[in-house]
FIDRENFI-594901 format. One record per residue: residue number from 1; x, y, z of N, C-alpha, C, O in turn. Coordinates in Angstrom, 2 decimals. Last residue first. Example, Ala and Ser with C-alpha at 12.3 -4.5 7.8 and 13.67 -1.06 7.14 Angstrom:
@nr: 2	n_u: 12.85	n_v: -2.25	n_w: 7.08	ca_u: 13.67	ca_v: -1.06	ca_w: 7.14	c_u: 12.90	c_v: 0.03	c_w: 7.87	o_u: 13.41	o_v: 1.14	o_w: 8.04
@nr: 1	n_u: 13.19	n_v: -5.69	n_w: 7.80	ca_u: 12.30	ca_v: -4.50	ca_w: 7.80	c_u: 13.20	c_v: -3.30	c_w: 7.80	o_u: 14.24	o_v: -3.32	o_w: 8.46
END
This chain:
@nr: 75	n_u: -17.96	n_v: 5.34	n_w: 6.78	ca_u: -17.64	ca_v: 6.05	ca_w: 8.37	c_u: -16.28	c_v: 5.28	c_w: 8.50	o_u: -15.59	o_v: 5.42	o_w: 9.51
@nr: 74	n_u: -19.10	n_v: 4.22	n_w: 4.36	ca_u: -18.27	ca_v: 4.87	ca_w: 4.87	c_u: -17.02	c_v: 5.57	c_w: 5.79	o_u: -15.89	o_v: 6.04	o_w: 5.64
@nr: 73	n_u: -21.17	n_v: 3.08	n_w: 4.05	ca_u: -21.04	ca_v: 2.50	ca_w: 4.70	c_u: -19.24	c_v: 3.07	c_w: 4.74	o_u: -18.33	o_v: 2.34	o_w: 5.13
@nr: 72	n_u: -23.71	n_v: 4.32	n_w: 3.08	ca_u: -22.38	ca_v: 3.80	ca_w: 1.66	c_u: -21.29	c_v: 3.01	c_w: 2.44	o_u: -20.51	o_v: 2.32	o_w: 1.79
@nr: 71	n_u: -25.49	n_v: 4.29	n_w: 4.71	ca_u: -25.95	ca_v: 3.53	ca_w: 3.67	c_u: -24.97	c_v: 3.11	c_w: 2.66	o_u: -25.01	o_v: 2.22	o_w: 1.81
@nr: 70	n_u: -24.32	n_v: 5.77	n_w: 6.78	ca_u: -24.44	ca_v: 4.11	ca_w: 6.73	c_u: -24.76	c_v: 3.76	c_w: 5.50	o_u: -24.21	o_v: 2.72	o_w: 5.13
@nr: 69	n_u: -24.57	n_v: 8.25	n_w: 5.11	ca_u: -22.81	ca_v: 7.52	ca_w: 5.89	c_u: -23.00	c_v: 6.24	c_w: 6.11	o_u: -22.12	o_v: 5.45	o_w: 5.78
@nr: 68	n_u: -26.77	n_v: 8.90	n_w: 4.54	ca_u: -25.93	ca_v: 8.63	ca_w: 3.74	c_u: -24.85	c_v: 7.76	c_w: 3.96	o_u: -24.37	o_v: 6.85	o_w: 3.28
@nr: 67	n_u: -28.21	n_v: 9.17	n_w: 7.63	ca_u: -28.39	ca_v: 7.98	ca_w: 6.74	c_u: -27.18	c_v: 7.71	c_w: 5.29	o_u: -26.77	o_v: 6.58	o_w: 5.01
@nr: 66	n_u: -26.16	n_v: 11.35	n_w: 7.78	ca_u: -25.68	ca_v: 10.29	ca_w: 8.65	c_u: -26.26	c_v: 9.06	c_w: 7.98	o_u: -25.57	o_v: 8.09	o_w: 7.68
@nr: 65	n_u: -25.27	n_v: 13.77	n_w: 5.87	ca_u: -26.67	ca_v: 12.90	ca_w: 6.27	c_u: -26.01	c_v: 11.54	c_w: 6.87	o_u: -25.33	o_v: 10.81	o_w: 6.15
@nr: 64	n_u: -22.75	n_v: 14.70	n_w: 4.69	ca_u: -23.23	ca_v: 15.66	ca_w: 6.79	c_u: -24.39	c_v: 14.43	c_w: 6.60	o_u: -24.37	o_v: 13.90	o_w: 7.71
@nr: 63	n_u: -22.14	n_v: 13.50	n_w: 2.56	ca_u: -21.62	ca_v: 12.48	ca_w: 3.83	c_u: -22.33	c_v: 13.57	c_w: 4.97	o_u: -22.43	o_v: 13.16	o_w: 6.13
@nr: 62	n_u: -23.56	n_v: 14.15	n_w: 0.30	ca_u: -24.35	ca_v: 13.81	ca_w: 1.41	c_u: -23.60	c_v: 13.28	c_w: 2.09	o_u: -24.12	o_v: 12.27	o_w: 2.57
@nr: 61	n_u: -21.73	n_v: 14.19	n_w: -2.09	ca_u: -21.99	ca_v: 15.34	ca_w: -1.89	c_u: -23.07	c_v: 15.39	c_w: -0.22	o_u: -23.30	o_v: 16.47	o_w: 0.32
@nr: 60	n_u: -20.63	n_v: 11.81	n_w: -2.42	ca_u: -19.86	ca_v: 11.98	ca_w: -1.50	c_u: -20.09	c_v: 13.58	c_w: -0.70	o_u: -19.53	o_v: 14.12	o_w: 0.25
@nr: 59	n_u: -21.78	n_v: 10.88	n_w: -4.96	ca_u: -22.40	ca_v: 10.39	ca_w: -3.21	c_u: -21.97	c_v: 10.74	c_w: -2.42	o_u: -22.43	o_v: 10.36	o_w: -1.34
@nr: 58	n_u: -21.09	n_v: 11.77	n_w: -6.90	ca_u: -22.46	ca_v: 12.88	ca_w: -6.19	c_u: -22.66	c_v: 11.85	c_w: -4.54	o_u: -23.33	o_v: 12.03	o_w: -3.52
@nr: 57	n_u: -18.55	n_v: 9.85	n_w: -7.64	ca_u: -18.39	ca_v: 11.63	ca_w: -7.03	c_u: -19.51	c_v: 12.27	c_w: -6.07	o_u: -19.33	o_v: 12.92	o_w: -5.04
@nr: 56	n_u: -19.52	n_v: 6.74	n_w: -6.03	ca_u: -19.44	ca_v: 7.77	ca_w: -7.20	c_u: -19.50	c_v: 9.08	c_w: -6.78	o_u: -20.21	o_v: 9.51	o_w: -5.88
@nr: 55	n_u: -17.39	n_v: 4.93	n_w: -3.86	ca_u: -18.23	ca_v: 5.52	ca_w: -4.67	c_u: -18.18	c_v: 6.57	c_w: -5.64	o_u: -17.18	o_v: 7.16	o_w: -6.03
@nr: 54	n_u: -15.49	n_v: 1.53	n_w: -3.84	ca_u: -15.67	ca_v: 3.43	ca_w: -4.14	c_u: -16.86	c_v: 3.76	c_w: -4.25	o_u: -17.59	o_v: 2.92	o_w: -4.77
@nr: 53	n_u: -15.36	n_v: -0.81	n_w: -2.92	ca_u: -16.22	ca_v: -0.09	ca_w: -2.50	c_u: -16.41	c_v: 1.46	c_w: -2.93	o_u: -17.19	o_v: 2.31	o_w: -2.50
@nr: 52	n_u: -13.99	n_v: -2.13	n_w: -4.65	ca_u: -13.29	ca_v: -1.88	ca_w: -3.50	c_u: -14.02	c_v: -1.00	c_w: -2.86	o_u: -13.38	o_v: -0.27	o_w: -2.11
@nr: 51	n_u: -16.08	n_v: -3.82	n_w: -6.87	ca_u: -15.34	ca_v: -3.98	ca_w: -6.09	c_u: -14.04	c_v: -3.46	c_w: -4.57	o_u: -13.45	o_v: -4.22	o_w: -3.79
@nr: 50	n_u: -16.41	n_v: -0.84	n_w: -8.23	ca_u: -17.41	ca_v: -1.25	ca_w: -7.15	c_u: -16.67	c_v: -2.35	c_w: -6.14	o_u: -16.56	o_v: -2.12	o_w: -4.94
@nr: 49	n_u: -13.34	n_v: -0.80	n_w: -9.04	ca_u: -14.01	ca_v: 0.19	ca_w: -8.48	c_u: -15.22	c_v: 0.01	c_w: -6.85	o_u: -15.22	o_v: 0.29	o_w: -5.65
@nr: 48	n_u: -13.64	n_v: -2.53	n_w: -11.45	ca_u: -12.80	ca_v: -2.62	ca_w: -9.99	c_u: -13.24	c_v: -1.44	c_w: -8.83	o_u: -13.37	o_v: -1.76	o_w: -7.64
@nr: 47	n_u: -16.03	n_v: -1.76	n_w: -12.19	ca_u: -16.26	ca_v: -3.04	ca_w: -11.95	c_u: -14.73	c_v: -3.00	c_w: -10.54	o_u: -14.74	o_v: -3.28	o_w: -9.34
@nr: 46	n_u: -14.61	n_v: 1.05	n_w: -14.00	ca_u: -15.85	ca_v: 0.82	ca_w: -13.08	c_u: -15.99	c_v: -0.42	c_w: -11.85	o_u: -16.06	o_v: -0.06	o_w: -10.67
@nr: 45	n_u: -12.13	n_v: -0.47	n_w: -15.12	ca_u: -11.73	ca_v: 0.33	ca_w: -13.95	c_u: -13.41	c_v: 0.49	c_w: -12.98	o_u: -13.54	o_v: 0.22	o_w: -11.79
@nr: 44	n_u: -13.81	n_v: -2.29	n_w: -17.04	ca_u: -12.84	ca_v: -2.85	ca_w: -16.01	c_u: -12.81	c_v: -1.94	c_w: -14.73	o_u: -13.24	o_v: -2.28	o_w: -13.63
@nr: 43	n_u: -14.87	n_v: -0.58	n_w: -18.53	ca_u: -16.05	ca_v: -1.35	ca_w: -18.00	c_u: -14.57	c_v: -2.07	c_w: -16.60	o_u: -14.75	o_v: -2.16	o_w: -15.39
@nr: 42	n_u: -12.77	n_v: 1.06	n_w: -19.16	ca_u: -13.56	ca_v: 1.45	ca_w: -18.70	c_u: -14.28	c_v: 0.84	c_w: -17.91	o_u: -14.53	o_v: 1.27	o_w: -16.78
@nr: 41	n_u: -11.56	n_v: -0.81	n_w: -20.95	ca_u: -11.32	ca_v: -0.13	ca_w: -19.58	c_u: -12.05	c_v: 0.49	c_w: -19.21	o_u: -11.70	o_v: 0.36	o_w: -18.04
@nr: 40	n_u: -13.68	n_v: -1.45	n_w: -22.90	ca_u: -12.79	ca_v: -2.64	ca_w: -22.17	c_u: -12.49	c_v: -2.13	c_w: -20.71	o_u: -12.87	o_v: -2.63	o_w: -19.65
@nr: 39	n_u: -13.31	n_v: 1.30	n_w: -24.74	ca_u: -14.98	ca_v: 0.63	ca_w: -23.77	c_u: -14.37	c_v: -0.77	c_w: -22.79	o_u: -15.01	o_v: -0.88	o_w: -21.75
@nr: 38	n_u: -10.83	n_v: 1.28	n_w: -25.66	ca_u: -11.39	ca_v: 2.08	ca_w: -24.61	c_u: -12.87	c_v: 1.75	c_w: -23.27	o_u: -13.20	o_v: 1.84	o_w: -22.09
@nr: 37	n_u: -10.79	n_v: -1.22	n_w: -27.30	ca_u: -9.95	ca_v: -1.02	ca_w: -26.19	c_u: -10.64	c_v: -0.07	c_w: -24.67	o_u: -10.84	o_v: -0.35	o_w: -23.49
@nr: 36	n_u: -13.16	n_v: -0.15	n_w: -28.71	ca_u: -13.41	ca_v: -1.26	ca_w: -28.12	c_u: -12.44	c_v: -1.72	c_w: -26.90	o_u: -12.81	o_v: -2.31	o_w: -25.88
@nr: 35	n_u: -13.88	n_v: 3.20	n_w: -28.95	ca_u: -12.93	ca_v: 1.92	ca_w: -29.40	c_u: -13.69	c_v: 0.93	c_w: -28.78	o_u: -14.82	o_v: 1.17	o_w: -28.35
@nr: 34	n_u: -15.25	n_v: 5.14	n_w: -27.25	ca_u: -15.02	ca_v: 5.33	ca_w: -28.68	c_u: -14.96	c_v: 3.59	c_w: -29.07	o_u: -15.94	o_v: 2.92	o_w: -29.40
@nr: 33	n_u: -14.91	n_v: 5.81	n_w: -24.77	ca_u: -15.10	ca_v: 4.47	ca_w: -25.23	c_u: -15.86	c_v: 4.43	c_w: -26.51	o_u: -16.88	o_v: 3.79	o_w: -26.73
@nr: 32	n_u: -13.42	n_v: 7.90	n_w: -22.37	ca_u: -13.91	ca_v: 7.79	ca_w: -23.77	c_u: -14.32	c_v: 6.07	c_w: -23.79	o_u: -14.02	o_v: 5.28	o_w: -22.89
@nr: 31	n_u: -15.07	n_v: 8.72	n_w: -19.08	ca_u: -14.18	ca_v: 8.34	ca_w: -20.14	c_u: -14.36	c_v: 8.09	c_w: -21.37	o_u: -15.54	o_v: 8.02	o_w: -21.70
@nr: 30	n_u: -16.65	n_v: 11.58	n_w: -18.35	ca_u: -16.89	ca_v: 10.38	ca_w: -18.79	c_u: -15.67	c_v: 10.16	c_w: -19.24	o_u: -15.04	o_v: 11.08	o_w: -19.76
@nr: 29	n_u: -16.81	n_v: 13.72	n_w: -15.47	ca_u: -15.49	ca_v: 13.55	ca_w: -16.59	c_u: -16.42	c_v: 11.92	c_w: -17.15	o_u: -16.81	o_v: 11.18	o_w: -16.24
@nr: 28	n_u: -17.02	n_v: 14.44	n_w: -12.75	ca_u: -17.87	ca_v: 14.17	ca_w: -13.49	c_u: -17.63	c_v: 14.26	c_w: -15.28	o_u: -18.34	o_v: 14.87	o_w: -16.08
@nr: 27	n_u: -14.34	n_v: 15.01	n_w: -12.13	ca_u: -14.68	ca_v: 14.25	ca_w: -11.47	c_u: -15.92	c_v: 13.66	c_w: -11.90	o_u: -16.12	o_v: 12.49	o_w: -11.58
@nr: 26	n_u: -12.27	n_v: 17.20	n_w: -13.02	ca_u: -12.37	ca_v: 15.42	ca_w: -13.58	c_u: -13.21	c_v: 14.62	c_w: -13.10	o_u: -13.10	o_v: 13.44	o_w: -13.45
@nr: 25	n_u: -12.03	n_v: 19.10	n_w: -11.53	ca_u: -12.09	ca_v: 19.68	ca_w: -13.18	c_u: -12.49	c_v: 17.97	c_w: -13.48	o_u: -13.18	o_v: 17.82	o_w: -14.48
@nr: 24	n_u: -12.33	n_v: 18.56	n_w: -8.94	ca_u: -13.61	ca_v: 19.44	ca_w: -9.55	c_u: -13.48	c_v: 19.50	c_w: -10.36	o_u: -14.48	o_v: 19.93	o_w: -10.93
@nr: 23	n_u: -9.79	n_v: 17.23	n_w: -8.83	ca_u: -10.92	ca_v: 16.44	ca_w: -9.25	c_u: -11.71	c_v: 17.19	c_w: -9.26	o_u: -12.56	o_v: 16.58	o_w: -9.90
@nr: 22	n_u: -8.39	n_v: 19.24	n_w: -9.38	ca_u: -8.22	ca_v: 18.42	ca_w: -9.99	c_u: -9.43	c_v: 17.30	c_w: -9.90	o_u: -9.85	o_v: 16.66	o_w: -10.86
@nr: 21	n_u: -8.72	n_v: 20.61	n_w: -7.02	ca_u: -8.72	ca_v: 21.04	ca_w: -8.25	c_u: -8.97	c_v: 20.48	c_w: -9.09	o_u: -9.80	o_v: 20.96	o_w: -9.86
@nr: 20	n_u: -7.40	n_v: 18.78	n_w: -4.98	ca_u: -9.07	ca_v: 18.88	ca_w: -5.04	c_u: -9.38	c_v: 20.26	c_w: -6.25	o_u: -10.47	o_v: 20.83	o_w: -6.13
@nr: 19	n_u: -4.89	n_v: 18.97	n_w: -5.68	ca_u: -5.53	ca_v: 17.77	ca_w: -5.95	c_u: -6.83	c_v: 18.29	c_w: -6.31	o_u: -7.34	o_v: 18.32	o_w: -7.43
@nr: 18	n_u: -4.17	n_v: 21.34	n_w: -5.02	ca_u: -4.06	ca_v: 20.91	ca_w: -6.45	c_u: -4.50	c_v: 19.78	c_w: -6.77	o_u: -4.57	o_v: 19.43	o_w: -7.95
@nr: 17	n_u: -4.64	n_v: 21.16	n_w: -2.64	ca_u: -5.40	ca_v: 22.45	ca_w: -2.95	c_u: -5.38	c_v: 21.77	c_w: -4.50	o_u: -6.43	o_v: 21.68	o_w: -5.14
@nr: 16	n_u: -2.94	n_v: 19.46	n_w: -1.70	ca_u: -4.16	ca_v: 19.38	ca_w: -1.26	c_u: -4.63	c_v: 19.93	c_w: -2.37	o_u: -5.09	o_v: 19.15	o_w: -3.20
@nr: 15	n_u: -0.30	n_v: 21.19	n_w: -2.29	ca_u: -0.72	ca_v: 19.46	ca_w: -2.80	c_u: -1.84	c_v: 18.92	c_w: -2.52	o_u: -2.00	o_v: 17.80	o_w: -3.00
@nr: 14	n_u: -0.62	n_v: 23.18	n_w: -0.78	ca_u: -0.53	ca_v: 23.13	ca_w: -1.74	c_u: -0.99	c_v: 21.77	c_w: -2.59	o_u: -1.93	o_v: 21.59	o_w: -3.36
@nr: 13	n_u: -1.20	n_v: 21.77	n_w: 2.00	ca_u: -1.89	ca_v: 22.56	ca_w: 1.80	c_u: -2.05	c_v: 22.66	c_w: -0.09	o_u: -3.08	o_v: 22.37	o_w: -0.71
@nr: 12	n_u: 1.19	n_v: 18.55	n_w: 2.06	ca_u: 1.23	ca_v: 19.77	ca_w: 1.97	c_u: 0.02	c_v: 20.81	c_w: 1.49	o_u: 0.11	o_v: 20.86	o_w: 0.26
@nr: 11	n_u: 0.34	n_v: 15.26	n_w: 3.58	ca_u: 0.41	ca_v: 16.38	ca_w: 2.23	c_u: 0.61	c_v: 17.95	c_w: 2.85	o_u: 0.20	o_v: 18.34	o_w: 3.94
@nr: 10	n_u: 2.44	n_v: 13.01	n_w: 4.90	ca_u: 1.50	ca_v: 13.96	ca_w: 4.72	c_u: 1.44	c_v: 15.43	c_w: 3.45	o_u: 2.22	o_v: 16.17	o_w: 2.84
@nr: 9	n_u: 2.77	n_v: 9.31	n_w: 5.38	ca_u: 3.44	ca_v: 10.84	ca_w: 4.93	c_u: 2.51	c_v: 11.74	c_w: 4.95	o_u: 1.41	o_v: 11.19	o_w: 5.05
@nr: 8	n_u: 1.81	n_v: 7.08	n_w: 6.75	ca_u: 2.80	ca_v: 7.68	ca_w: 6.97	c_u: 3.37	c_v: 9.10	c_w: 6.71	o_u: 4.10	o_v: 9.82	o_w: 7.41
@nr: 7	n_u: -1.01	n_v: 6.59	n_w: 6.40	ca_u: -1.09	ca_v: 8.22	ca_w: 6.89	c_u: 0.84	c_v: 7.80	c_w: 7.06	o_u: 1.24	o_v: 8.65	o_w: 7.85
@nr: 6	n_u: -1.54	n_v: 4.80	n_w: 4.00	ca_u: -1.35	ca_v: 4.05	ca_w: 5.35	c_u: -1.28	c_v: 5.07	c_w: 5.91	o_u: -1.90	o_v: 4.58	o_w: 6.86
@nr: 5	n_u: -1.27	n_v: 6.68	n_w: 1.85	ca_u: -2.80	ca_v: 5.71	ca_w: 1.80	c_u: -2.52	c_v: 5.49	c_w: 3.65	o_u: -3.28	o_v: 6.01	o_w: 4.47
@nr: 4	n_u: 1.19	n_v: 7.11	n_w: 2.15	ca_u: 0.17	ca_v: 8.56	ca_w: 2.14	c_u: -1.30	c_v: 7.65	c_w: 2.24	o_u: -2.31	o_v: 8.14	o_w: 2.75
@nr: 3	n_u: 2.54	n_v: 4.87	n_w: 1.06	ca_u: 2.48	ca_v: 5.37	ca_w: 2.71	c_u: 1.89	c_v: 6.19	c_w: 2.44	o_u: 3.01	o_v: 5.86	o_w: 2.07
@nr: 2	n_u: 0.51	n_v: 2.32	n_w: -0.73	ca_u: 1.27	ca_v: 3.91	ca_w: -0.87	c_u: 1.47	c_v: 4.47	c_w: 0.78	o_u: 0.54	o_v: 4.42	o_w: 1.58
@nr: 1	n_u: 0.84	n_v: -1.18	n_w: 0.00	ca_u: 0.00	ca_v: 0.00	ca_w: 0.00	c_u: 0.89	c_v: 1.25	c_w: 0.00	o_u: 1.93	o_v: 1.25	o_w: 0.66
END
């Protein structure tokens, strides 16, 4: 596992600030799947995804609803 995943290291304000930039510009972003390569990953990275429990960007807009927090199971 990445030590910043395990809290060994820590981010810097800056490195914060440029992340969460970064996903307001990507976060409701479709990937392409033009191709057949493209549509492949896609359906993969989704599927791994549900598998590790992620959720999707708008669910993360209700974590203050406590029903939200159990229901994605979060906490």
């Amino acid at each position: 596992m990445i030590p910043i995943v395990r809290g060994e290291r820590r981010l810097t304000v800056a490195t914060a600030s440029k992340a969460d930039a970064l996903f307001e510009e990507l976060c409701m972003t479709l990937p392409p799947e033009t191709t057949r390569p493209q549509r492949v990953s896609a359906t993969r990275a989704r599927r791994y995804a549900t598998e590790q429990g992620w959720v999707p960007p708008l669910a993360l807009e209700d974590l203050d609803d406590e029903a939200t927090v159990a229901e994605l199971d979060v906490a």
